[in-house]
C-alpha positions as CSV (number, residue, x, y, z in Angstrom):
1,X,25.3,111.8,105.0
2,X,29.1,112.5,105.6
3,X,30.9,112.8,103.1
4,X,33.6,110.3,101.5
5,X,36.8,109.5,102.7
6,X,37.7,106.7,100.1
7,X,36.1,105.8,97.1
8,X,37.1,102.8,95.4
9,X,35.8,101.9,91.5
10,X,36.1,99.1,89.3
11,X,39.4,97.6,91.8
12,X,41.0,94.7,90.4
13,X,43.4,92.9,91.1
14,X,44.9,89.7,88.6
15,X,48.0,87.9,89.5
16,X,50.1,86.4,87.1
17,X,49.0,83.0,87.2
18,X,45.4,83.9,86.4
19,X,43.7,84.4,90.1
20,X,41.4,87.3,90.5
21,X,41.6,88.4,94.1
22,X,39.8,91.5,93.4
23,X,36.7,91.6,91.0
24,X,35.6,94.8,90.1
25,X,35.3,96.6,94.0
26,X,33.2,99.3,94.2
27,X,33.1,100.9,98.0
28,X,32.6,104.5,99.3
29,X,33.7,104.7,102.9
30,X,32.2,107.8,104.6
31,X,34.1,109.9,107.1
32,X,34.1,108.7,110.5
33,X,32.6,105.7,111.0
34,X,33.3,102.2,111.6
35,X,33.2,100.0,108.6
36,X,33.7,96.2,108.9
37,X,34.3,94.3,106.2
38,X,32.9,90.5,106.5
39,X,34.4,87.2,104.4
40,X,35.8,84.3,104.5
41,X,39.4,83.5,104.0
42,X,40.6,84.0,100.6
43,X,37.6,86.7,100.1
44,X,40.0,89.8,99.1
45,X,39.9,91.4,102.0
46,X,43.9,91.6,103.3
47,X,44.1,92.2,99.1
48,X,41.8,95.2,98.9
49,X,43.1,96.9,102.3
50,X,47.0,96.0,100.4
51,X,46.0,97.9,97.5
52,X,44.5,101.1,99.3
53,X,47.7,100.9,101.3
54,X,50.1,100.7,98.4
55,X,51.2,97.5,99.6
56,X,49.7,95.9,96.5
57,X,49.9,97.0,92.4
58,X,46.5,96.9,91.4
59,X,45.5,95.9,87.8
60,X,42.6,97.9,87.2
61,X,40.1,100.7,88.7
62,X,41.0,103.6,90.6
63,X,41.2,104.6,94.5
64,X,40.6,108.4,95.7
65,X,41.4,108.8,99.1
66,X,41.1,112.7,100.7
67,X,39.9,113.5,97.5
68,X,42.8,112.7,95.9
69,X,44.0,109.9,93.2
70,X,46.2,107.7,94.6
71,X,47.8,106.2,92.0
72,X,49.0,110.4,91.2
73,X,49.5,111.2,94.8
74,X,50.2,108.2,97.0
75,X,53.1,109.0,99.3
76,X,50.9,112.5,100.7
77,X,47.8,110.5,100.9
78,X,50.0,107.4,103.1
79,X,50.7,109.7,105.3
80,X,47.3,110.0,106.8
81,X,46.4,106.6,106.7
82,X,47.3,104.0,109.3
83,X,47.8,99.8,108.9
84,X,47.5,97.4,111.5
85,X,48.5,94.6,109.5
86,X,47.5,90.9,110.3
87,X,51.0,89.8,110.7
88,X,53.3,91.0,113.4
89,X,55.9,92.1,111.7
90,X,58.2,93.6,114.5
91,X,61.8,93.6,115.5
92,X,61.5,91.5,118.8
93,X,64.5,92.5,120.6
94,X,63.4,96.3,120.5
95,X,61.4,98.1,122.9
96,X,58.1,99.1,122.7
97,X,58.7,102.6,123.2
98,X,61.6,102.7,120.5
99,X,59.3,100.6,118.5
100,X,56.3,103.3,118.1
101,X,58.6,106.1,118.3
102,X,60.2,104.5,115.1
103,X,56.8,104.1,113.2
104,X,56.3,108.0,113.9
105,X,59.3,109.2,112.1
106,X,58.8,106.7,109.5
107,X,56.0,108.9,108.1
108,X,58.0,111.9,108.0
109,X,56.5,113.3,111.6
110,X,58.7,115.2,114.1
111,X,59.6,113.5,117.6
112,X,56.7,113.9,120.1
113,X,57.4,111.4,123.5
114,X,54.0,113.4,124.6
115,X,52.2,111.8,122.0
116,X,54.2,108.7,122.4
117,X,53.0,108.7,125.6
118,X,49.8,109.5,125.1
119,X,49.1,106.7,122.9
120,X,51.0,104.0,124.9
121,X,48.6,105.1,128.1
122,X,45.5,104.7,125.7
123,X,46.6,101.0,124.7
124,X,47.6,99.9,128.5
125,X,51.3,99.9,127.3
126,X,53.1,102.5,129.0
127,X,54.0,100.3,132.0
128,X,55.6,98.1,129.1
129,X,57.1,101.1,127.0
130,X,60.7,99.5,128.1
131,X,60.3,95.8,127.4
132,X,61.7,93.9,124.5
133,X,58.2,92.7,122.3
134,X,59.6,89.4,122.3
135,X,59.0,89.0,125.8
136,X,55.3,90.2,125.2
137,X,52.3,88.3,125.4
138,X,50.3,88.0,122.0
139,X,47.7,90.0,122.8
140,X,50.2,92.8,124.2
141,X,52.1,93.1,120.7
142,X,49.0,93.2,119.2
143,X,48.2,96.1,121.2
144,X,51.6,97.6,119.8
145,X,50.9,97.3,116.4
146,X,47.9,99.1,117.3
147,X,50.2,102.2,118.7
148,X,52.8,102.3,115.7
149,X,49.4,102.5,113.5
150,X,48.6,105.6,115.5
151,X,51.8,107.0,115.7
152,X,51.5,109.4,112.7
153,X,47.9,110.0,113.7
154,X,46.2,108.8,110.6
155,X,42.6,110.4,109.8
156,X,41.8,107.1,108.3
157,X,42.9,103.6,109.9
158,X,42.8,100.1,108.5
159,X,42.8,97.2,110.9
160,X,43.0,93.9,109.3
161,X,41.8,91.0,111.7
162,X,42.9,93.2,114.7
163,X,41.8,91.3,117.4
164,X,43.3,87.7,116.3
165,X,44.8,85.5,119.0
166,X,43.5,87.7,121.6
167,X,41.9,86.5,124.5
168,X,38.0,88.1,124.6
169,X,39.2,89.9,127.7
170,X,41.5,92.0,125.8
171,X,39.3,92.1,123.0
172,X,36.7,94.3,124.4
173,X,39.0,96.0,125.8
174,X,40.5,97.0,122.4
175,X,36.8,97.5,121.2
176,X,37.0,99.9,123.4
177,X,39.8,101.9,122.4
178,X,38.5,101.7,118.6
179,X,35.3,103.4,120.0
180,X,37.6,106.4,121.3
181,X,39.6,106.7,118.3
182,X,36.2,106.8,116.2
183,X,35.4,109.5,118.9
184,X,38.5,111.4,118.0
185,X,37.3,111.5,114.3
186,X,39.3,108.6,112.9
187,X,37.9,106.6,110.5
188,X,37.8,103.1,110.7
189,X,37.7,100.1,108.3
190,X,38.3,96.7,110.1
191,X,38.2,93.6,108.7
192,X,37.1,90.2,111.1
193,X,36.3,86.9,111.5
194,X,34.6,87.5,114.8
195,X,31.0,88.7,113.3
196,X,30.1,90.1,116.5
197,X,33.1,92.5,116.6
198,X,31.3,94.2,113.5
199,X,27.6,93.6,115.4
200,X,29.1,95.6,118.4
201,X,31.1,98.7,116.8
202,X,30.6,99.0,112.5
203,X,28.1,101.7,111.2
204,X,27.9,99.5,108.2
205,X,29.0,96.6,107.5
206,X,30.2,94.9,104.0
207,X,30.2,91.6,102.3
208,X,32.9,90.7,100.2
209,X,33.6,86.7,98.7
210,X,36.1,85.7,95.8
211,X,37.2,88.8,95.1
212,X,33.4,91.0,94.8
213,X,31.6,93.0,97.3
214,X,28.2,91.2,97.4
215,X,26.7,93.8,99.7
216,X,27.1,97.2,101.8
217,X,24.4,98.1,104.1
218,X,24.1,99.9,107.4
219,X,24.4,97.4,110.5
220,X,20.8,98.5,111.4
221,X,19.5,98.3,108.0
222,X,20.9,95.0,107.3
223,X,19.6,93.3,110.5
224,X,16.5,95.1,109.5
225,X,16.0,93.8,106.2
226,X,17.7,90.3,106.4
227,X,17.2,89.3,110.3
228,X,14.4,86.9,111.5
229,X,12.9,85.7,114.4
230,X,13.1,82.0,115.5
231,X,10.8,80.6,117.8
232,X,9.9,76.8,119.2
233,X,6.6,76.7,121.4
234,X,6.6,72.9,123.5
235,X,3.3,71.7,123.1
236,X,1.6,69.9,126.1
237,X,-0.4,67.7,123.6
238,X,-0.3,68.4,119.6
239,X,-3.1,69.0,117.4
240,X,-3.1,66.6,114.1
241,X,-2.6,70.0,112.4
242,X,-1.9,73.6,112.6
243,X,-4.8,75.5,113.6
244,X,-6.4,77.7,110.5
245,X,-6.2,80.5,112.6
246,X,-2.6,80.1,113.0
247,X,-2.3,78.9,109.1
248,X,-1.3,82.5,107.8
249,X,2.0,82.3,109.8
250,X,5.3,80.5,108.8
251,X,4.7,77.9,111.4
252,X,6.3,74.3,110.8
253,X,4.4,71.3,113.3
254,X,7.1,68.6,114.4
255,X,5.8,66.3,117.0
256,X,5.0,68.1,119.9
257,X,7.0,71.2,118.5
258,X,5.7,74.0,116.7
259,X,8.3,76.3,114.6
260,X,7.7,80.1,113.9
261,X,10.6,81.6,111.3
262,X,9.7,84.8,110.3
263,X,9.8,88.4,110.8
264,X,12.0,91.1,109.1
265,X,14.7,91.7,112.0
266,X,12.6,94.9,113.0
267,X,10.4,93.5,115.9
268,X,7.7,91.9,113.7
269,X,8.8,88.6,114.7
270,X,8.8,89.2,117.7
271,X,4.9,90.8,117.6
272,X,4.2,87.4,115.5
273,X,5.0,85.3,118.4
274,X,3.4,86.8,120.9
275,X,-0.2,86.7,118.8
276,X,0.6,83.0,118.0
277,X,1.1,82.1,122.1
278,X,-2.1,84.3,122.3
279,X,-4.1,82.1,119.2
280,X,-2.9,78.9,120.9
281,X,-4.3,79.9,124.7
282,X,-7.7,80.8,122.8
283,X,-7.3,77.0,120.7
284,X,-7.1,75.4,124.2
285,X,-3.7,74.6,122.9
286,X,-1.2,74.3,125.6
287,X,2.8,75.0,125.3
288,X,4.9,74.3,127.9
289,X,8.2,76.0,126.7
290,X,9.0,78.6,124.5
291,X,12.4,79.2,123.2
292,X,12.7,82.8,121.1
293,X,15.7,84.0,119.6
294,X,16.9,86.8,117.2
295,X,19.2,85.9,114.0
296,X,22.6,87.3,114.4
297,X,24.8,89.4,112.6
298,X,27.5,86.1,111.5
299,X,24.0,83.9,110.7
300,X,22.8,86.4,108.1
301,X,26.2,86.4,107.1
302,X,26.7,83.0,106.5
303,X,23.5,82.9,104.5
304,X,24.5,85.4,102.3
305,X,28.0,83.5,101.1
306,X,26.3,80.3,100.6
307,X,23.2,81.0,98.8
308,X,25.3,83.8,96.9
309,X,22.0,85.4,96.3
310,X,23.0,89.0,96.3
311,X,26.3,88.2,93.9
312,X,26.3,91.2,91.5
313,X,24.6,93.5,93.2
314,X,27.2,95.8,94.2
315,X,28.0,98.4,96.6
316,X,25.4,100.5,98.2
317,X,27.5,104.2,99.2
Protein backbone atom coordinates (compact mmCIF):
# COMPACT_ATOMS: atom_id res chain seq x y z
CA UNK A 1 0.00 0.00 0.00
CA UNK A 2 1.48 3.53 -0.73
CA UNK A 3 1.85 5.54 1.61
CA UNK A 4 -0.24 8.76 2.63
CA UNK A 5 -0.21 11.94 1.17
CA UNK A 6 -3.07 13.60 3.22
CA UNK A 7 -4.61 12.51 6.27
CA UNK A 8 -7.58 14.14 7.45
CA UNK A 9 -9.14 13.46 11.24
CA UNK A 10 -12.07 14.53 13.05
CA UNK A 11 -12.62 17.77 10.12
CA UNK A 12 -15.25 19.94 10.99
CA UNK A 13 -16.47 22.60 9.91
CA UNK A 14 -19.59 24.92 11.80
CA UNK A 15 -20.61 28.15 10.50
CA UNK A 16 -21.90 30.73 12.52
CA UNK A 17 -25.44 30.32 11.98
CA UNK A 18 -25.38 26.72 13.16
CA UNK A 19 -24.80 24.53 9.71
CA UNK A 20 -22.40 21.76 9.88
CA UNK A 21 -20.79 21.42 6.50
CA UNK A 22 -18.28 19.13 7.74
CA UNK A 23 -19.04 16.31 10.34
CA UNK A 24 -16.21 14.68 11.69
CA UNK A 25 -14.14 13.75 8.13
CA UNK A 26 -11.86 11.14 8.44
CA UNK A 27 -9.91 10.39 4.90
CA UNK A 28 -6.29 9.04 4.10
CA UNK A 29 -5.51 9.71 0.52
CA UNK A 30 -2.56 7.59 -0.62
CA UNK A 31 0.15 8.78 -3.00
CA UNK A 32 -0.62 8.67 -6.46
CA UNK A 33 -3.83 7.70 -7.23
CA UNK A 34 -6.97 8.99 -8.41
CA UNK A 35 -9.54 9.59 -5.74
CA UNK A 36 -13.06 10.75 -6.50
CA UNK A 37 -15.12 12.00 -4.18
CA UNK A 38 -19.09 11.30 -4.85
CA UNK A 39 -22.19 13.55 -3.32
CA UNK A 40 -24.78 15.41 -3.89
CA UNK A 41 -24.92 19.13 -3.84
CA UNK A 42 -24.54 20.56 -0.50
CA UNK A 43 -22.58 17.22 0.64
CA UNK A 44 -19.24 19.11 1.79
CA UNK A 45 -17.29 18.35 -0.85
CA UNK A 46 -16.22 22.15 -2.32
CA UNK A 47 -16.03 22.59 1.82
CA UNK A 48 -13.65 19.89 2.61
CA UNK A 49 -11.34 20.48 -0.61
CA UNK A 50 -11.62 24.61 0.81
CA UNK A 51 -10.36 23.64 4.05
CA UNK A 52 -7.30 21.37 2.80
CA UNK A 53 -6.62 24.28 0.58
CA UNK A 54 -6.67 26.99 3.27
CA UNK A 55 -9.44 28.53 1.53
CA UNK A 56 -11.67 27.67 4.53
CA UNK A 57 -10.98 28.04 8.67
CA UNK A 58 -11.93 24.88 9.85
CA UNK A 59 -13.54 24.43 13.40
CA UNK A 60 -12.19 21.22 14.45
CA UNK A 61 -9.78 18.18 13.56
CA UNK A 62 -6.52 18.29 11.99
CA UNK A 63 -5.08 17.96 8.29
CA UNK A 64 -1.42 16.55 7.64
CA UNK A 65 -0.39 16.86 4.23
CA UNK A 66 3.46 15.69 3.22
CA UNK A 67 3.68 14.68 6.62
CA UNK A 68 3.27 17.88 7.78
CA UNK A 69 0.50 19.77 10.05
CA UNK A 70 -1.09 22.29 8.16
CA UNK A 71 -2.54 24.32 10.40
CA UNK A 72 1.73 24.79 11.69
CA UNK A 73 3.04 24.83 8.21
CA UNK A 74 0.48 25.78 5.61
CA UNK A 75 2.04 28.27 3.17
CA UNK A 76 5.22 25.37 2.48
CA UNK A 77 2.64 22.67 2.23
CA UNK A 78 0.37 25.13 -0.56
CA UNK A 79 2.99 25.20 -2.42
CA UNK A 80 2.78 21.71 -3.66
CA UNK A 81 -0.73 21.50 -3.92
CA UNK A 82 -2.74 22.56 -6.90
CA UNK A 83 -6.79 23.91 -7.08
CA UNK A 84 -8.92 23.74 -9.93
CA UNK A 85 -11.61 25.46 -8.48
CA UNK A 86 -15.36 25.11 -9.70
CA UNK A 87 -15.72 28.68 -10.46
CA UNK A 88 -13.80 30.45 -13.17
CA UNK A 89 -12.37 32.96 -11.45
CA UNK A 90 -10.11 34.64 -14.23
CA UNK A 91 -9.35 38.06 -15.49
CA UNK A 92 -11.01 37.83 -19.05
CA UNK A 93 -9.29 40.37 -20.83
CA UNK A 94 -5.76 38.67 -20.17
CA UNK A 95 -4.17 36.14 -22.17
CA UNK A 96 -3.90 32.75 -21.62
CA UNK A 97 -0.24 32.60 -21.63
CA UNK A 98 0.05 35.70 -19.19
CA UNK A 99 -2.64 34.04 -17.32
CA UNK A 100 -0.68 30.64 -16.35
CA UNK A 101 2.54 32.32 -16.32
CA UNK A 102 0.90 34.50 -13.58
CA UNK A 103 -0.35 31.45 -11.43
CA UNK A 104 3.41 30.20 -11.56
CA UNK A 105 4.95 33.06 -9.88
CA UNK A 106 2.13 33.29 -7.59
CA UNK A 107 3.59 30.29 -5.75
CA UNK A 108 6.93 31.71 -5.32
CA UNK A 109 8.35 29.57 -8.68
CA UNK A 110 10.90 31.19 -11.01
CA UNK A 111 9.88 32.05 -14.75
CA UNK A 112 9.99 28.83 -16.96
CA UNK A 113 8.09 29.68 -20.72
CA UNK A 114 9.44 25.90 -21.32
CA UNK A 115 7.28 24.62 -18.78
CA UNK A 116 4.64 27.12 -19.74
CA UNK A 117 4.84 25.66 -22.83
CA UNK A 118 4.88 22.47 -21.98
CA UNK A 119 1.82 22.50 -20.18
CA UNK A 120 -0.26 24.63 -22.57
CA UNK A 121 0.77 21.76 -25.41
CA UNK A 122 -0.55 19.03 -22.85
CA UNK A 123 -4.07 20.97 -22.51
CA UNK A 124 -4.47 21.75 -26.43
CA UNK A 125 -3.87 25.42 -25.50
CA UNK A 126 -0.79 26.53 -27.04
CA UNK A 127 -2.45 27.58 -30.35
CA UNK A 128 -4.60 29.84 -27.92
CA UNK A 129 -1.66 30.99 -25.50
CA UNK A 130 -2.37 34.60 -27.12
CA UNK A 131 -6.08 35.05 -26.83
CA UNK A 132 -7.97 37.01 -24.33
CA UNK A 133 -10.11 34.04 -22.02
CA UNK A 134 -13.09 36.03 -22.64
CA UNK A 135 -13.12 35.14 -26.05
CA UNK A 136 -12.82 31.38 -25.08
CA UNK A 137 -15.16 28.77 -25.31
CA UNK A 138 -16.32 27.19 -21.83
CA UNK A 139 -14.72 24.18 -22.17
CA UNK A 140 -11.35 26.04 -23.29
CA UNK A 141 -11.08 28.18 -19.96
CA UNK A 142 -11.78 25.25 -18.21
CA UNK A 143 -8.95 23.77 -19.77
CA UNK A 144 -6.95 26.90 -18.48
CA UNK A 145 -7.78 26.62 -15.13
CA UNK A 146 -6.51 23.28 -15.46
CA UNK A 147 -2.86 24.83 -16.63
CA UNK A 148 -2.61 27.63 -13.88
CA UNK A 149 -3.36 24.46 -11.44
CA UNK A 150 -0.24 22.91 -12.96
CA UNK A 151 1.73 25.81 -13.14
CA UNK A 152 3.65 25.29 -9.85
CA UNK A 153 3.73 21.56 -10.50
CA UNK A 154 1.83 20.45 -7.43
CA UNK A 155 2.62 16.72 -6.17
CA UNK A 156 -0.98 16.70 -5.13
CA UNK A 157 -4.01 18.26 -7.19
CA UNK A 158 -7.57 18.94 -6.30
CA UNK A 159 -10.10 19.23 -9.00
CA UNK A 160 -13.49 20.25 -7.95
CA UNK A 161 -16.20 19.38 -10.58
CA UNK A 162 -13.55 19.76 -13.32
CA UNK A 163 -15.30 18.76 -16.23
CA UNK A 164 -18.64 21.03 -15.66
CA UNK A 165 -20.19 22.65 -18.74
CA UNK A 166 -17.92 20.62 -20.96
CA UNK A 167 -19.15 19.04 -23.90
CA UNK A 168 -18.29 14.89 -23.45
CA UNK A 169 -15.93 15.46 -26.32
CA UNK A 170 -13.71 17.55 -24.36
CA UNK A 171 -14.37 15.63 -21.40
CA UNK A 172 -12.54 12.47 -22.37
CA UNK A 173 -10.29 14.35 -23.65
CA UNK A 174 -9.37 15.91 -20.24
CA UNK A 175 -9.78 12.36 -18.74
CA UNK A 176 -7.18 11.85 -20.65
CA UNK A 177 -4.79 14.31 -19.55
CA UNK A 178 -5.70 13.45 -15.78
CA UNK A 179 -4.51 9.87 -16.65
CA UNK A 180 -0.93 11.47 -17.76
CA UNK A 181 -0.62 13.67 -14.84
CA UNK A 182 -1.44 10.47 -12.56
CA UNK A 183 1.32 9.01 -14.82
CA UNK A 184 3.66 11.73 -13.84
CA UNK A 185 3.16 10.89 -10.11
CA UNK A 186 0.51 13.50 -9.27
CA UNK A 187 -1.92 12.76 -7.01
CA UNK A 188 -5.37 13.34 -7.68
CA UNK A 189 -8.60 13.99 -5.70
CA UNK A 190 -11.50 15.08 -8.02
CA UNK A 191 -14.73 15.62 -6.97
CA UNK A 192 -17.96 14.97 -9.72
CA UNK A 193 -21.30 14.73 -10.48
CA UNK A 194 -20.70 12.65 -13.55
CA UNK A 195 -20.37 9.07 -11.71
CA UNK A 196 -18.89 7.64 -14.64
CA UNK A 197 -15.96 10.10 -14.65
CA UNK A 198 -15.01 8.31 -11.22
CA UNK A 199 -16.02 4.66 -12.80
CA UNK A 200 -13.51 5.40 -15.67
CA UNK A 201 -10.24 6.95 -13.78
CA UNK A 202 -10.52 6.86 -9.52
CA UNK A 203 -8.56 4.00 -7.69
CA UNK A 204 -11.11 4.55 -4.94
CA UNK A 205 -13.78 6.21 -4.77
CA UNK A 206 -15.60 8.01 -1.60
CA UNK A 207 -19.01 8.79 -0.39
CA UNK A 208 -19.65 11.84 1.42
CA UNK A 209 -23.58 13.42 2.26
CA UNK A 210 -24.39 16.31 4.87
CA UNK A 211 -21.17 16.88 5.84
CA UNK A 212 -19.89 12.80 6.69
CA UNK A 213 -17.92 10.43 4.65
CA UNK A 214 -20.36 7.44 4.55
CA UNK A 215 -17.91 5.24 2.73
CA UNK A 216 -14.24 4.82 1.15
CA UNK A 217 -13.57 1.80 -0.86
CA UNK A 218 -11.52 0.87 -3.86
CA UNK A 219 -13.56 1.32 -7.29
CA UNK A 220 -13.10 -2.55 -7.73
CA UNK A 221 -13.99 -3.45 -4.29
CA UNK A 222 -16.98 -1.38 -4.13
CA UNK A 223 -18.45 -2.64 -7.48
CA UNK A 224 -17.45 -5.93 -5.95
CA UNK A 225 -19.22 -5.85 -2.86
CA UNK A 226 -22.23 -3.56 -3.69
CA UNK A 227 -22.86 -4.23 -7.56
CA UNK A 228 -25.61 -6.67 -8.86
CA UNK A 229 -26.77 -8.19 -11.85
CA UNK A 230 -30.24 -7.39 -13.40
CA UNK A 231 -31.74 -9.58 -15.73
CA UNK A 232 -35.49 -9.94 -17.51
CA UNK A 233 -35.93 -13.35 -19.50
CA UNK A 234 -39.41 -12.84 -22.00
CA UNK A 235 -41.29 -15.83 -21.61
CA UNK A 236 -43.06 -17.42 -24.59
CA UNK A 237 -45.87 -18.73 -22.32
CA UNK A 238 -45.57 -18.34 -18.28
CA UNK A 239 -45.88 -21.01 -15.78
CA UNK A 240 -48.53 -20.21 -12.86
CA UNK A 241 -45.32 -20.18 -10.74
CA UNK A 242 -41.67 -20.19 -10.53
CA UNK A 243 -40.29 -23.51 -11.05
CA UNK A 244 -38.76 -25.15 -7.61
CA UNK A 245 -35.76 -25.69 -9.34
CA UNK A 246 -35.39 -22.13 -10.03
CA UNK A 247 -37.02 -21.27 -6.36
CA UNK A 248 -33.41 -20.82 -4.62
CA UNK A 249 -32.73 -17.70 -6.87
CA UNK A 250 -33.98 -14.05 -6.38
CA UNK A 251 -36.35 -14.39 -9.26
CA UNK A 252 -39.58 -12.16 -9.25
CA UNK A 253 -42.54 -13.69 -11.98
CA UNK A 254 -44.55 -10.67 -13.70
CA UNK A 255 -46.79 -11.79 -16.45
CA UNK A 256 -44.81 -13.15 -19.01
CA UNK A 257 -41.57 -11.68 -17.36
CA UNK A 258 -39.32 -13.28 -15.12
CA UNK A 259 -36.77 -11.00 -12.96
CA UNK A 260 -33.33 -12.20 -11.66
CA UNK A 261 -31.57 -9.35 -9.16
CA UNK A 262 -28.78 -10.71 -7.62
CA UNK A 263 -25.16 -11.37 -7.66
CA UNK A 264 -22.27 -9.52 -5.81
CA UNK A 265 -20.88 -7.32 -8.76
CA UNK A 266 -18.04 -10.04 -9.24
CA UNK A 267 -19.53 -12.20 -12.04
CA UNK A 268 -21.79 -14.35 -9.94
CA UNK A 269 -24.71 -12.73 -11.47
CA UNK A 270 -23.79 -13.18 -14.30
CA UNK A 271 -23.02 -17.23 -13.69
CA UNK A 272 -26.71 -17.09 -12.06
CA UNK A 273 -28.24 -16.17 -15.26
CA UNK A 274 -26.86 -18.32 -17.37
CA UNK A 275 -27.86 -21.56 -15.05
CA UNK A 276 -31.41 -20.05 -14.87
CA UNK A 277 -31.68 -19.76 -19.00
CA UNK A 278 -30.13 -23.34 -18.65
CA UNK A 279 -33.03 -24.61 -15.81
CA UNK A 280 -35.75 -22.99 -17.95
CA UNK A 281 -34.59 -24.89 -21.46
CA UNK A 282 -34.58 -28.22 -19.27
CA UNK A 283 -38.43 -26.90 -17.68
CA UNK A 284 -39.57 -26.81 -21.36
CA UNK A 285 -39.81 -23.18 -20.45
CA UNK A 286 -39.33 -20.89 -23.31
CA UNK A 287 -37.94 -17.17 -23.27
CA UNK A 288 -37.86 -15.25 -26.11
CA UNK A 289 -35.70 -12.13 -24.89
CA UNK A 290 -33.27 -11.67 -22.45
CA UNK A 291 -32.19 -8.34 -21.33
CA UNK A 292 -28.81 -8.48 -18.76
CA UNK A 293 -27.27 -5.65 -17.35
CA UNK A 294 -24.61 -4.77 -14.73
CA UNK A 295 -25.37 -2.00 -11.84
CA UNK A 296 -23.27 1.01 -12.37
CA UNK A 297 -21.01 2.94 -10.42
CA UNK A 298 -23.83 6.29 -9.94
CA UNK A 299 -26.72 3.36 -9.22
CA UNK A 300 -24.88 1.98 -6.22
CA UNK A 301 -24.30 5.40 -5.45
CA UNK A 302 -27.57 6.56 -5.40
CA UNK A 303 -28.52 3.66 -3.16
CA UNK A 304 -26.14 4.43 -0.77
CA UNK A 305 -27.44 8.28 -0.07
CA UNK A 306 -30.97 7.26 0.15
CA UNK A 307 -31.08 4.26 2.19
CA UNK A 308 -28.24 6.00 4.29
CA UNK A 309 -27.32 2.59 5.39
CA UNK A 310 -23.62 2.91 5.74
CA UNK A 311 -24.03 6.45 7.82
CA UNK A 312 -21.44 6.14 10.59
CA UNK A 313 -19.33 3.93 9.33
CA UNK A 314 -16.44 5.94 8.44
CA UNK A 315 -13.48 5.98 6.31
CA UNK A 316 -11.73 2.89 5.25
CA UNK A 317 -7.66 4.12 4.58
Amino acid sequence: MSEPILEIAGLTKTYAGGLTALDRVDLTIRRGEIFALLGPNGAGKTTLIGAICGLVRPSGGTIRAFGEDLSRSWRTARQRIGLVPQELGLDMFDTVERQVAYSRGMFGCAPDKARIEEILKSLSLWDKRNEQLRKLSGGMKRRVLIAKALSHDPELLFLDEPTAGVDVELRRDMWKQIGKLREQGVTIILTTHYIEEAEEMADRVGIIDKGRILLVDDKDAMMARLGRTEAIFSLEAPPAAIPTSLAHYPLTLDGNELHYRGGDGAGRGKQEVAAIAQQLTREGIIFTALEQKESSLEEIFVGLVERGEFAGEGAAA
